[in-house]
N, C-alpha and C positions, 0 to 999 in steps of 0.2 A: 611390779610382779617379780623382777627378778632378783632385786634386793628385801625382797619380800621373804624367797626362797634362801636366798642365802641367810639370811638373818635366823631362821628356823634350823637349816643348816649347823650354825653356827652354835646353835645353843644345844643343837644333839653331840654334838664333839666338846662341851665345856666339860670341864671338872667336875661339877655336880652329877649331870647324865650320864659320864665314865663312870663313875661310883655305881651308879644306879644299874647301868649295865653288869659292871663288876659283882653286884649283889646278887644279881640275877643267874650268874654264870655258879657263882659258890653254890643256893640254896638248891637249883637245879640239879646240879652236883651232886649234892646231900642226900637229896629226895629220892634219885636215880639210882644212886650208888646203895640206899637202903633199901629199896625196892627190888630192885634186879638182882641183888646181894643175896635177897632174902632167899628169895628164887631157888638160887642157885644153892643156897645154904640145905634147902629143904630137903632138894634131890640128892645133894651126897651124903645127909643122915637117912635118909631111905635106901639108899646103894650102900650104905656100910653096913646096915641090918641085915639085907638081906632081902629089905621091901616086904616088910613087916611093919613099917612104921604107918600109921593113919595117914589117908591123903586129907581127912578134915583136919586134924593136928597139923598138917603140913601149912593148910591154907590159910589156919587161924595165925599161924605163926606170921606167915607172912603180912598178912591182912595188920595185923598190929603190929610189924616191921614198917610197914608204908604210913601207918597213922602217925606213930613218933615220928617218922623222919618227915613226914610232911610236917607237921606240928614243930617241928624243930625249921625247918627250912623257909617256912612262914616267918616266925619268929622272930629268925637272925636276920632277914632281907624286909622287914615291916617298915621300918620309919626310914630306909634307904631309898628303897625300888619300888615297896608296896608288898614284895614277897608273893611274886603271881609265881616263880617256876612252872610256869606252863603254859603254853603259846595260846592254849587255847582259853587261858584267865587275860590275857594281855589281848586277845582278837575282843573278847567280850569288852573289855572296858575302853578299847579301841572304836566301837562298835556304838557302844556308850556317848561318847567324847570326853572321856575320863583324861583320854591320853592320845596324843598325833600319833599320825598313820608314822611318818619317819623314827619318831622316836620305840613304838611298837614292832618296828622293823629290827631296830638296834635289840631292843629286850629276845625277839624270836632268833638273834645272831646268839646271843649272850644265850641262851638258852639250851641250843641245838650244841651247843658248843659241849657245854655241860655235862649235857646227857654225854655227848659220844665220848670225853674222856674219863664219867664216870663207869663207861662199860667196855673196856679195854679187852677184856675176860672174859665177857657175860653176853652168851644166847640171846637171843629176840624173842619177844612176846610173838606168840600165836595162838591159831583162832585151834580152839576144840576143831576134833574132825567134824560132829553131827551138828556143825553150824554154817550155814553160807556166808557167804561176805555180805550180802544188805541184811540180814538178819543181825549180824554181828557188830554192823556199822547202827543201825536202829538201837540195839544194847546201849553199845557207848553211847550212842548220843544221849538218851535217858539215863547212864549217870553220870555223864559229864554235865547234864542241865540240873542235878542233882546237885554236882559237886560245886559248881559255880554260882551255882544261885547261895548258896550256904556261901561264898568266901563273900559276896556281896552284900548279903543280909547281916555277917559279920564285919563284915568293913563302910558300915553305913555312918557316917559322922553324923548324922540325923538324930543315931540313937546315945551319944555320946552326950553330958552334958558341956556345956559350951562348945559345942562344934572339936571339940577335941576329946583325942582318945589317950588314957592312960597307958603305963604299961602293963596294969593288970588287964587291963579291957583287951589289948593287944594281944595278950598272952592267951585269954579267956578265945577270945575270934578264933587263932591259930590252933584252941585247942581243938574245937568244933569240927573245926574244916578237916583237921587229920582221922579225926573221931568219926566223921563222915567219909572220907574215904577209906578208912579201913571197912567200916560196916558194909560198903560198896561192894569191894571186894568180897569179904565176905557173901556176899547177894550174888555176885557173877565171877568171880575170879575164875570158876572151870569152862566160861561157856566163852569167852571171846580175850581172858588176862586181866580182864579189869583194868586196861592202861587209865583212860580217862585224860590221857597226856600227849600228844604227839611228840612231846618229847622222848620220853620215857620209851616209846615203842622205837625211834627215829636212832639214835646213838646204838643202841644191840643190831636193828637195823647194818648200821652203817659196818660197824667193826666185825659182824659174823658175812656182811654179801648179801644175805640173805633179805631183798625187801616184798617179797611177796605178801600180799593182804595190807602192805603200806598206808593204800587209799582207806581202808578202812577206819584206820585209827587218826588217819587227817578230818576225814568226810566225819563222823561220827561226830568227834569233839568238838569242831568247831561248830557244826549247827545248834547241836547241843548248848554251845558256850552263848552261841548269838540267840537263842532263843531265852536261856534263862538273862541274858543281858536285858531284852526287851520286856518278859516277863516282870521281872524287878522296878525295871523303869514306869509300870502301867498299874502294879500293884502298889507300889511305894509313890508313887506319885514325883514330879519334878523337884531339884534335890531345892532346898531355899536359899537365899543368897549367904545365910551365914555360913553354908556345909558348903558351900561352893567356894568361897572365900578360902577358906580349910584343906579343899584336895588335893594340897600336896603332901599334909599328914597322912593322909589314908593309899595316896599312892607315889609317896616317895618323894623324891624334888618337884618343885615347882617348877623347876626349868623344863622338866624331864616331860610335865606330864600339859602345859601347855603350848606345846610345839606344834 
């Protein structure tokens, strides 16, 4: 048992899993920093007009701020870590047995990290006033089981021919999943922020004080994340031993994701 534990241990601290973490920490990064950025971008072209600027023009902009930069953050961390940037794609494939509880632990370090020094600057996500917090936690969860069943559906080695994914195929997945999270936004971004991340909401958090309605954007996403996990698992059926053989294509090292 307990050379058992070390042994699993051991493979979370190798070389390969550092990278993976590493990866995790960049795209998170990227995703955050385009996200929150966007935000922030919106509010000081409406404060320099005068607030004559469209608050739809404002959302739009963002909403396809967060698509590229997911789309982009996917991308870079795919054949590394998997390119979850977001704790709550890593509790899903956790949840799965995609990937160890310890090593899932290391990705939501690498993550949280991310986020907070990509928002050094930048405000917290908050909920609309005319929304309660389970109302707002129910939102996220339906499109965080939105958004995670889509990086799933795109990262299914199933659909790949020979159990491998190319890098157009790669490209094509990450396009998806940005593509859906912008439209997301677009759908809710004024009723609760659209995070769909605890990360994302966890870093503005940290660096403004300010973590009220925190629980929110935890409780929301992850149930969300664990139900589109299960969901995937009962519609898609058990993965077969050739896609299983494979998943460390689809989520990074092998070291990383059978600990």
């Amino acid at each position: 048992m307990a050379s058992s534990l070390l042994a699993k241990l051991k493979r979370c601290v190798s070389p390969p899993s550092l990278r993976s973490y590493f990866a995790e920490f960049i795209s998170t990064f990227l995703f955050v920093f385009a996200a929150v950025g966007s935000a922030i971008s919106a509010r000081m072209v409406t404060a320099l007009d005068g607030g004559t600027a469209s608050d739809a023009a404002s959302l739009v902009a963002t909403a396809v701020a967060q698509a590229f930069g997911l789309f982009a953050a996917v991308l870079i961390a795919a054949d590394v870590s998997g390119g979850h940037a977001n704790p709550a794609v890593t509790f899903a494939f956790a949840i799965g047995g995609h990937i160890g509880v310890p090593s899932a632990i290391f990705y939501w370090a690498s993550q949280m990290l991310g986020s907070t020094f990509a928002c050094l600057a930048v405000p917290t996500t908050r909920i609309a006033v005319a929304m309660t917090g389970f109302g707002a936690a129910i939102i996220e969860g339906v499109l965080t089981f939105m958004l995670v069943y889509t990086v799933h559906v795109a990262g299914d080695l199933r659909a790949a021919a020979g159990g491998k994914r190319g890098f157009a195929d790669t490209a094509l997945g990450a396009l998806a999943v940005g593509l859906v999270a912008g439209a997301l936004v677009l759908s809710a971004g004024p009723l609760t922020g659209a995070s769909m991340n605890p990360a994302r909401s966890f870093g503005p958090a940290v660096v403004s004080g300010n973590y009220k309605n925190q629980a929110v954007y935890w409780a929301g996403p992850m149930i969300g994340a664990a139900v589109a996990a299960l969901a995937h698992q009962i519609l898609a059926g058990a993965p077969d031993a050739a896609a299983a053989g494979s998943s460390s294509s689809c989520h990074g090292n092998v070291e990383t994701v059978v600990v």
